[in-house]
C-alpha positions in Angstrom: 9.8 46.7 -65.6 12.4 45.9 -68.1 9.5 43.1 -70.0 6.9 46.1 -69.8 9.3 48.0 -71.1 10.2 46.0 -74.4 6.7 44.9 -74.5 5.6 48.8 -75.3 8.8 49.0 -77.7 7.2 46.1 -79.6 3.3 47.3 -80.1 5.2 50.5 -80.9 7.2 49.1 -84.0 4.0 46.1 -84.5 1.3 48.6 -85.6 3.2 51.0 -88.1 5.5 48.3 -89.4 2.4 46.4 -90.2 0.8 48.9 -92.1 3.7 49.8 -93.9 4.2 46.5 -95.3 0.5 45.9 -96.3 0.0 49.1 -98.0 3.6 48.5 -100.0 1.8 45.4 -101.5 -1.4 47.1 -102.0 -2.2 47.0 -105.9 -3.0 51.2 -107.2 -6.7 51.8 -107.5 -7.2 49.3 -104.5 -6.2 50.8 -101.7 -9.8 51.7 -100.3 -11.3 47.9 -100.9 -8.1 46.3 -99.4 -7.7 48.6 -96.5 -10.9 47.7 -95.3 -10.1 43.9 -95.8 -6.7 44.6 -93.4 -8.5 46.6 -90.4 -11.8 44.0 -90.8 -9.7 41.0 -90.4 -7.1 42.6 -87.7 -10.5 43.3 -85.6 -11.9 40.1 -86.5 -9.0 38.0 -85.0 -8.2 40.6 -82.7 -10.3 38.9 -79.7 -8.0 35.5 -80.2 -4.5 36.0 -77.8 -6.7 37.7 -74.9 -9.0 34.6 -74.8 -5.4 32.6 -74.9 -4.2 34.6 -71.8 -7.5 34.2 -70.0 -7.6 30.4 -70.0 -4.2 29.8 -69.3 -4.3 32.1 -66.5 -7.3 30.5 -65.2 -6.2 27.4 -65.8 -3.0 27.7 -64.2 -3.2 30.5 -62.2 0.0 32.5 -62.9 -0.1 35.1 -65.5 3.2 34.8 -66.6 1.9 31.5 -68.3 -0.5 33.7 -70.6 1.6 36.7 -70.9 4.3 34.3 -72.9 1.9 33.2 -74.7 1.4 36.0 -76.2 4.7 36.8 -76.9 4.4 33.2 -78.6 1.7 34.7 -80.6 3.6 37.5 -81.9 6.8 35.5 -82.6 4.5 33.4 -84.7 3.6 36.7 -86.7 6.7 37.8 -87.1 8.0 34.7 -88.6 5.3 34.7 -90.8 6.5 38.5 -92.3 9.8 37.7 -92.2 9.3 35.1 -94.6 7.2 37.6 -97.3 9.2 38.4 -100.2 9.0 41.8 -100.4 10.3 41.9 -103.5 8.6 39.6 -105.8 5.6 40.9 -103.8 5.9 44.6 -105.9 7.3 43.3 -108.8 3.5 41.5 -109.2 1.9 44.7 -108.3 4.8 46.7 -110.8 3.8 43.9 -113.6 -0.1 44.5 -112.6 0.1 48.7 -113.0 2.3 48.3 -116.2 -0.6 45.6 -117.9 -3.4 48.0 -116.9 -1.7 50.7 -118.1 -1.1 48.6 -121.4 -4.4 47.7 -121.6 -6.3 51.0 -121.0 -3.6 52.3 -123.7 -4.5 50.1 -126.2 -8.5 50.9 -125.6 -8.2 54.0 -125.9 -5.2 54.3 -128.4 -3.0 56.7 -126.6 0.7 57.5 -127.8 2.0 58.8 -123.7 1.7 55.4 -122.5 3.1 53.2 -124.4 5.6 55.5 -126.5 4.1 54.4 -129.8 0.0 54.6 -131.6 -1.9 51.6 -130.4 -5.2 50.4 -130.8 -7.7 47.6 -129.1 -6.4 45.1 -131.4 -2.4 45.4 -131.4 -2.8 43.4 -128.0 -3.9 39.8 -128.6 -6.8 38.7 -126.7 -4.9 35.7 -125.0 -2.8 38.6 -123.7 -6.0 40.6 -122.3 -7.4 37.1 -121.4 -4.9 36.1 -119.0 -4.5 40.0 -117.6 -8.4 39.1 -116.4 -8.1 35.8 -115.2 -5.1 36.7 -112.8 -6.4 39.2 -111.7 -9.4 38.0 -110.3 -8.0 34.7 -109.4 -4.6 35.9 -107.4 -6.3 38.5 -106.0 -5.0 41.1 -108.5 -1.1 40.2 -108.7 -0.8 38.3 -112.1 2.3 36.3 -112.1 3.1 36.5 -115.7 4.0 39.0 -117.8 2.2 40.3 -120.7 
C-alpha cells in the first residue's frame, strides 16, 4: 500500500512537472510546432517500460522484478532533468526573443523596440547571418549574442 501509494504521488508530480519544464524552454512563436514534437515523442516511447515489465515478469515470474524496473526507468529520467540547466536554458531562448526582436526592428525601422531609429542596414549581415544559422542548426537557441 505504502509503494502504491508513493507510486501515485510520483505520476502525480511526473506529468505537470514535465510540462512545466518543456514549455519554460519553449522558444515564443514555437509553442504550437514544439508542443506537438513533446506529446508525439512522449506517445512514441510511451509503449517502452510496459514491454520492460512484461518480459521480466515473464521471464521471471514475479512482478516485483518489472515493477522496479520501472521505477529504474523513471530514476533514469529524473537524472536526466536534474542535470538541465534551467538557466542557461532561458537565457538562449531570452538571447533568441531579444535578436528577433532586433532584427524585425531593424526591417522595419521601428524606434519602441530598440529605443533609437534603425534601419535594415545598421545590423551587419554577419550579425543577421549567424542569428539564421543558429537558429536553424540548435534548434532555435543561438548561443551567441548579437
Amino acid at each position: 500500500p505504502i509503494f502504491a501509494f508513493l507510486w501515485g504521488i510520483g505520476f502525480g508530480l511526473y506529468y505537470p512537472a514535465t510540462s512545466a519544464t518543456y514549455v519554460s524552454i519553449i522558444p515564443p512563436g514555437s509553442e504550437t510546432e514544439l508542443m506537438g514534437l513533446f506529446y508525439f515523442v512522449g506517445k512514441v516511447l510511451s509503449w517502452m517500460p510496459p514491454v520492460v515489465f512484461v518480459i521480466l515478469n515473464n521471464v521471471t515470474g514475479q512482478s516485483w522484478v518489472g515493477i522496479w524496473a520501472l521505477v529504474i526507468f523513471y530514476m533514469m529520467g529524473l537524472g536526466l532533468w536534474c542535470m538541465m540547466d534551467m538557466t542557461e536554458a532561458r537565457n538562449m531562448i531570452a538571447n533568441l526573443t531579444d535578436a528577433k526582436k532586433k532584427v524585425a526592428s531593424a526591417m522595419s525601422g521601428d524606434t519602441a523596440t530598440s529605443g533609437t531609429a534603425t534601419s535594415a542596414s545598421s545590423l551587419e549581415t554577419g550579425q543577421v547571418q549567424r542569428l539564421d544559422t543558429a537558429m536553424t542548426t540548435k534548434g532555435g537557441c543561438p548561443d551567441t549574442e548579437l
